[in-house]
C-alpha positions as CSV (number, residue, x, y, z in Angstrom):
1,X,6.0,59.3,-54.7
2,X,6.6,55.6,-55.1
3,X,10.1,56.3,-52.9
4,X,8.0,57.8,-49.8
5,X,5.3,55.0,-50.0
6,X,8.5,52.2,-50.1
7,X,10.4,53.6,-46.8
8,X,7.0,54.1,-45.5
9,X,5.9,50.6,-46.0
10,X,9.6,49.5,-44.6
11,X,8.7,51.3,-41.1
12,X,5.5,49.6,-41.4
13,X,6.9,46.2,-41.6
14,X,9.8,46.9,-39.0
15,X,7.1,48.4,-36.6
16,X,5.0,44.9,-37.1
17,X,8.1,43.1,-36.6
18,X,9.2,44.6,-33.2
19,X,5.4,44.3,-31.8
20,X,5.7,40.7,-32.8
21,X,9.4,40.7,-31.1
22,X,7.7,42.1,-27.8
23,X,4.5,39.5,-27.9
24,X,6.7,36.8,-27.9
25,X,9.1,37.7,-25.5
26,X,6.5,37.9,-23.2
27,X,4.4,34.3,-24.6
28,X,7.9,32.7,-23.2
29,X,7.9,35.0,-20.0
30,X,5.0,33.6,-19.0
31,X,5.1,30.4,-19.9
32,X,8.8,29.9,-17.6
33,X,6.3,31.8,-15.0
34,X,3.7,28.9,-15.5
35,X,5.9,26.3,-15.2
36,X,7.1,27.4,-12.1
37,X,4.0,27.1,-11.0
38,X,2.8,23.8,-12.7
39,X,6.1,22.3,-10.5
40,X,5.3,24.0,-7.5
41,X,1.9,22.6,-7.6
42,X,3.2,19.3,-7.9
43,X,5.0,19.6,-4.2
44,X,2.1,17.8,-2.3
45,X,2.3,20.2,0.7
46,X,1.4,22.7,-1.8
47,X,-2.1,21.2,-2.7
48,X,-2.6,20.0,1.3
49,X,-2.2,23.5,2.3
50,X,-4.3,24.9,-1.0
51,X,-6.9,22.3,0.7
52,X,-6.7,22.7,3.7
53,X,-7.7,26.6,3.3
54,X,-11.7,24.9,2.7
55,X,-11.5,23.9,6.0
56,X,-13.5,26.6,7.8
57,X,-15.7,25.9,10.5
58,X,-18.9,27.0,8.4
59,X,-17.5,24.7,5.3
60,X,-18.0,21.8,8.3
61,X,-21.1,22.6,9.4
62,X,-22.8,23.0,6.1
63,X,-21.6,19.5,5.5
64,X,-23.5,18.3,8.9
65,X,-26.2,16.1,7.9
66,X,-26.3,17.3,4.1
67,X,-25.0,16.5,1.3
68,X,-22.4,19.0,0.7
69,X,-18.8,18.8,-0.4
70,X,-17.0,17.9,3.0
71,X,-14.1,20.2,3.1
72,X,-11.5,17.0,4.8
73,X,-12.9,14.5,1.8
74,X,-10.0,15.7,-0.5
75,X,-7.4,15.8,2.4
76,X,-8.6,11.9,3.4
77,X,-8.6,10.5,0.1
78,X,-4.5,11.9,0.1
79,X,-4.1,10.2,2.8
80,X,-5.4,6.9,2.1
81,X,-3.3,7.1,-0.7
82,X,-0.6,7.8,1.1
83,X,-1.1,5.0,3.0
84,X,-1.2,2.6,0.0
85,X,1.9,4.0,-1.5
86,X,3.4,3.7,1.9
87,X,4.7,7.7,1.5
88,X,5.1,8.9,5.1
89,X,5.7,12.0,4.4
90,X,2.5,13.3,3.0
91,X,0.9,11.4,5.5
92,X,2.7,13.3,8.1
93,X,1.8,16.4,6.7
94,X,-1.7,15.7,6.4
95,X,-2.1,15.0,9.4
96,X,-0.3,17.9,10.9
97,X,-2.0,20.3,8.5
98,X,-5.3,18.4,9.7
99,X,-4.1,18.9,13.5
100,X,-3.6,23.0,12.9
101,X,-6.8,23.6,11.5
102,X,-9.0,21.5,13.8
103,X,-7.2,23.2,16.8
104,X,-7.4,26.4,15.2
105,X,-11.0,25.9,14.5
106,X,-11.6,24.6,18.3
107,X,-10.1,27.5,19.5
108,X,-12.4,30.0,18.5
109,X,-13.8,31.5,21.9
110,X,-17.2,32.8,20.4
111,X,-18.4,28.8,19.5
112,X,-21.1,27.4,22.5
113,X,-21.0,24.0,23.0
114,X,-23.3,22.4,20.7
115,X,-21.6,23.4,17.6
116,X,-18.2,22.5,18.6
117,X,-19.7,19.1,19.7
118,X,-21.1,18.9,16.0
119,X,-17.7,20.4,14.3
120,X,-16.0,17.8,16.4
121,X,-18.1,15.2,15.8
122,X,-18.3,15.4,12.6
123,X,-13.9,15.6,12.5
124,X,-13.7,12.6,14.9
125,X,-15.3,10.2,12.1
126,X,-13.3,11.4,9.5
127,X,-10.1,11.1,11.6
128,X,-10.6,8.1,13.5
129,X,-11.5,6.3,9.9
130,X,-7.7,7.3,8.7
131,X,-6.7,5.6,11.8
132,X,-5.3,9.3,12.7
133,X,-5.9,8.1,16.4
134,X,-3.9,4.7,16.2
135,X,-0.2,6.6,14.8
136,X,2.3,6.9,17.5
């Protein structure tokens, strides 16, 4: 009797082993996977465009003489530190990324006049404070 319960204990213990085997094979699978994405994140035309997705035409008008989160804030205060760190690059792709959503934004056929006076408006300060208007 003692002999069974011994082997049986063994298979046990082996069984616990290879579950443990398996858990942390796939602890270090995802933490490579995480990592990739922790230095993928740290590209900053990741977190423009990951920004940039806030930027919806309702996002701006809730902002409109509230005080809600304006969707451009986090995209501005990139570029004015871009502009201290004198790094061009981001700075260019701010302001493109800025460019395609306004325009995409501008475009949209169904808006009358008053709102996309408001949307625009309300881009236009944001913009012209960067000194967006003043780059060649």
């Amino acid at each position: 009797m003692s002999v069974i319960s011994t082997s049986t204990n063994i298979n046990l213990i082996e069984n616990q082993i290879i579950i443990v085997y398996f858990i942390i094979i796939f602890a270090f699978g995802s933490l490579v996977l995480y990592i990739v994405y922790i230095l993928d994140l740290m590209n900053p035309s990741t977190i423009i465009n990951k920004l940039a997705e806030e930027i919806t035409l309702e996002n701006v008008l809730k902002t409109i003489g509230s005080d809600n989160k304006d969707p451009l804030q986090p995209i501005m205060d990139i570029v004015h530190s871009s502009v201290i760190r004198y790094d061009y690059s981001t700075l260019t792709e701010c302001f493109n990324i800025m460019d395609y959503k306004l325009n995409e934004i501008l475009e949209i056929k169904s808006l009358n006049k008053e709102k996309k006076g408001s949307y625009f408006k309300s881009c236009h300060i944001s913009l012209w404070k960067s000194g967006y208007f003043n780059r060649k």
